[in-house]
Backbone as CSV, one residue per row, in Angstrom:
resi,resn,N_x,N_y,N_z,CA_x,CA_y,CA_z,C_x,C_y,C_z
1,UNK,0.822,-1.186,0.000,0.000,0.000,0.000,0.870,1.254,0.000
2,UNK,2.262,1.175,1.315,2.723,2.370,1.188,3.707,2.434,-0.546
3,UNK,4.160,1.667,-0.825,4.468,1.688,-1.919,4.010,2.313,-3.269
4,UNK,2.742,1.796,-3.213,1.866,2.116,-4.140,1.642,3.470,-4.526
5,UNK,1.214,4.101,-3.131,0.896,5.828,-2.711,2.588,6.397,-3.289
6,UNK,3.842,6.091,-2.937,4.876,6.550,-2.814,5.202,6.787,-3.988
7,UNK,4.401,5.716,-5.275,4.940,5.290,-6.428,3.737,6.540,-7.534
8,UNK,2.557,6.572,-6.893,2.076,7.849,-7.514,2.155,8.980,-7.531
9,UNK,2.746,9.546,-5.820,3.419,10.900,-5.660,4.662,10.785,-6.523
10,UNK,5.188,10.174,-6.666,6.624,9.935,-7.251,6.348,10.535,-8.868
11,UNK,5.200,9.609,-9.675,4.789,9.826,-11.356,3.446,11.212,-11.148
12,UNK,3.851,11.849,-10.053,2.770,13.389,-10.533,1.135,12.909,-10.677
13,UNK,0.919,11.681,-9.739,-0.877,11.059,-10.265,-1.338,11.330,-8.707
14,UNK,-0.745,11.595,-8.115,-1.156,12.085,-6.611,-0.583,13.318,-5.989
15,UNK,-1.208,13.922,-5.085,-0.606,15.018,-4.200,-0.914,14.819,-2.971
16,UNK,0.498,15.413,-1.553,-0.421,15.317,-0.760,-1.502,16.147,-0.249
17,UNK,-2.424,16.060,0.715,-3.682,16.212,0.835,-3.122,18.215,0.657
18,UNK,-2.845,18.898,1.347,-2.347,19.909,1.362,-1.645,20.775,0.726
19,UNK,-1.084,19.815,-0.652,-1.008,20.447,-2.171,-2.393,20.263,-2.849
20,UNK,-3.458,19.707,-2.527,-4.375,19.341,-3.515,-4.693,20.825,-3.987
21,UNK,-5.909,20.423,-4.981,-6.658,21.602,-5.954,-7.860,22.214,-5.042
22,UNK,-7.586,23.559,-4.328,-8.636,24.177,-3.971,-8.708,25.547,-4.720
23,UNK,-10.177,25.426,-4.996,-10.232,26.787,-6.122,-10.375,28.239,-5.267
24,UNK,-10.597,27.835,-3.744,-10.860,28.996,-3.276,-9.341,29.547,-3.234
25,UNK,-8.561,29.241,-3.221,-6.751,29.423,-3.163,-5.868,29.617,-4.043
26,UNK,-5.055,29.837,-4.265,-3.427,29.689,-5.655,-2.980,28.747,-5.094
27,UNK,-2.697,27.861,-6.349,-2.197,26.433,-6.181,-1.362,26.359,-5.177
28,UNK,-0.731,25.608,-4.685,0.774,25.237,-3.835,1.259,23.730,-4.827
29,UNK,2.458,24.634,-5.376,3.551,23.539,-5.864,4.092,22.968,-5.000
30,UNK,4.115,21.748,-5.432,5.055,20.485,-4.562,5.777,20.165,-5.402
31,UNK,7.308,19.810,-4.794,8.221,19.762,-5.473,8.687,18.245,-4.667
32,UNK,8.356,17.678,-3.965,8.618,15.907,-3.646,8.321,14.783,-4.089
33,UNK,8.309,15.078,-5.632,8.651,13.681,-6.576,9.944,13.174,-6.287
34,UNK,11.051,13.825,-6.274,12.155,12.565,-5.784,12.337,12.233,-4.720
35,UNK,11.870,12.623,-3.848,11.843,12.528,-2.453,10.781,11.389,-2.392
36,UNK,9.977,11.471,-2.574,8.811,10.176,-3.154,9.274,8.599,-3.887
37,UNK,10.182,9.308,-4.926,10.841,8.040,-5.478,11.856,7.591,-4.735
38,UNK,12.859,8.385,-3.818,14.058,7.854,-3.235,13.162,6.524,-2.487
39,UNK,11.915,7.596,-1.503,11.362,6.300,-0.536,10.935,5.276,-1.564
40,UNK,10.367,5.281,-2.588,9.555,4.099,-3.128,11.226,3.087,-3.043
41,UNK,12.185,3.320,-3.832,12.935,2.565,-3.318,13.876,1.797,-2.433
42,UNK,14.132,2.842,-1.617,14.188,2.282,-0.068,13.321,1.337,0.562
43,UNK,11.918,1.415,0.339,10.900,0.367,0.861,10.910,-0.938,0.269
44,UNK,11.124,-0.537,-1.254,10.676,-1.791,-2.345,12.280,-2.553,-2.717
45,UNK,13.216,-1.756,-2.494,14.455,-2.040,-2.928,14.533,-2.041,-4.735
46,UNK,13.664,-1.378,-5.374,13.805,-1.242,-7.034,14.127,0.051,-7.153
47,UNK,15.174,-0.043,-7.562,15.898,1.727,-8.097,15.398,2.557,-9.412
48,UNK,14.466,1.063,-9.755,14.194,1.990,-11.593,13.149,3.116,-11.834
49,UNK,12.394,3.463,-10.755,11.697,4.587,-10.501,12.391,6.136,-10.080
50,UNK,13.273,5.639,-9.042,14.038,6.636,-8.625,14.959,6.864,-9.147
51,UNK,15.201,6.021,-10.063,16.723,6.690,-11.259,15.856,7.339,-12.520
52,UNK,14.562,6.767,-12.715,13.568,7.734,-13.405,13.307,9.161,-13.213
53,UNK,12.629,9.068,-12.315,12.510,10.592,-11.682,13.551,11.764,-11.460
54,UNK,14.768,10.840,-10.989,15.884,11.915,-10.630,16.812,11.808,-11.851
55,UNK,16.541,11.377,-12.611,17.559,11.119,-13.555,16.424,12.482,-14.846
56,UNK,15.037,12.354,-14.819,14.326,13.223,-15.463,14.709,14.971,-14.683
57,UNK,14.727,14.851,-13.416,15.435,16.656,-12.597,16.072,16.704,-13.157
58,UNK,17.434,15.936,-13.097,18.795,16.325,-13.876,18.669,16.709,-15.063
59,UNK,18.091,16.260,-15.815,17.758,16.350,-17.087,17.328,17.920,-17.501
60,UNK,16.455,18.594,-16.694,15.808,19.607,-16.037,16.373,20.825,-15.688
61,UNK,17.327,19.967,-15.610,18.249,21.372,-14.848,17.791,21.593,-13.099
62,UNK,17.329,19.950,-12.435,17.301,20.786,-10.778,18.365,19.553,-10.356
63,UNK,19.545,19.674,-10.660,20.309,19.246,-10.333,20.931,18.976,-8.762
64,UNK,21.437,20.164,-8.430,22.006,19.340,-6.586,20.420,19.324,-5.885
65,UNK,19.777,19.786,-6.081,18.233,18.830,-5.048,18.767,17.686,-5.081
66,UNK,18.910,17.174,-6.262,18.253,15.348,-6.625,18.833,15.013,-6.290
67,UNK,20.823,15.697,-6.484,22.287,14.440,-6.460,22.401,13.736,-4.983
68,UNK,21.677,14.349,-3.679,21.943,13.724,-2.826,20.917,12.126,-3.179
69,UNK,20.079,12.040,-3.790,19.484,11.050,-3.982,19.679,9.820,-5.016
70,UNK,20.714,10.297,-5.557,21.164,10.063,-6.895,22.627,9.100,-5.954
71,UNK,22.798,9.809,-4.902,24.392,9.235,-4.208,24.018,8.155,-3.200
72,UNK,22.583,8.383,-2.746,21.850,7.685,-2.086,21.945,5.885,-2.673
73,UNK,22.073,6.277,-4.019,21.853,5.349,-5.026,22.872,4.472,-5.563
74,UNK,24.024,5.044,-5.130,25.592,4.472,-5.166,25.612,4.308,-6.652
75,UNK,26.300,2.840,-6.714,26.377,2.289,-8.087,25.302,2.075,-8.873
76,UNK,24.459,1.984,-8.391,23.115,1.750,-9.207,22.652,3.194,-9.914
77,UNK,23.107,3.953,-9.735,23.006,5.284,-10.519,23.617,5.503,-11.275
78,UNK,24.820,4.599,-11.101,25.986,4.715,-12.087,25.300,3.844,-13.325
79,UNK,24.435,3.400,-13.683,24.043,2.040,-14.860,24.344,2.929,-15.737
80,UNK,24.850,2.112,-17.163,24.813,2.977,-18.196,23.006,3.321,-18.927
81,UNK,22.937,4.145,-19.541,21.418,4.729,-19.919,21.736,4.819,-20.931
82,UNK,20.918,4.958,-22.156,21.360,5.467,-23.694,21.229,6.787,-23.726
83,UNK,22.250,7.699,-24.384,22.729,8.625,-24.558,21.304,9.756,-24.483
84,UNK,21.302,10.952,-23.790,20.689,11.782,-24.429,20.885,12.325,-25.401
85,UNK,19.517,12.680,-26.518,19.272,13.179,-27.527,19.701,14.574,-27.782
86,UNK,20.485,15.226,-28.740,20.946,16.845,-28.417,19.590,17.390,-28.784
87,UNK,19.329,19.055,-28.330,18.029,19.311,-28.943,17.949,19.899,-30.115
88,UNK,16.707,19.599,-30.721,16.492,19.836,-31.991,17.039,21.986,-31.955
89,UNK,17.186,22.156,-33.375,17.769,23.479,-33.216,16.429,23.677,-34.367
90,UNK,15.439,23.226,-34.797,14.537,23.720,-35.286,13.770,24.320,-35.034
């Protein structure tokens, strides 16, 4: 169960109760998707979510947030990935 919850805050399909959508208010951004994924794998012991997520920040440009989670991750962060794509200049 906690997994489950950890694994939807993690992919942006949940918030918690106190980020939710109230219209009487301005949103509140939450920014604990990797913080979400570090736990999903700490609990579950599968890194391929949390090298997802934090490997998508980096990508992003929110770089030292994530790297402590990324170190969290030792060698298993180290896997090779296929190359990123340069961006289109069109």
């Amino acid at each position: 169960m906690a997994a489950g919850l950890l694994a939807r805050l993690a992919m942006g399909e949940a918030r918690p109760r106190r980020f939710a959508f109230d219209p009487d208010r301005p949103p509140n951004r939450w920014h604990g998707e990797q913080t979400a994924a570090w736990a999903h794998c700490r609990i579950t012991g599968d890194p391929e979510l949390a090298l997802r997520v934090s490997g998508a920040a980096v990508r992003a440009g929110l770089g030292r947030p994530v790297l402590r989670y990324l170190a969290d991750l030792g060698p298993q962060a180290a896997t090779p990935r296929p190359p990123l794509s340069p961006p289109s200049t069109r």
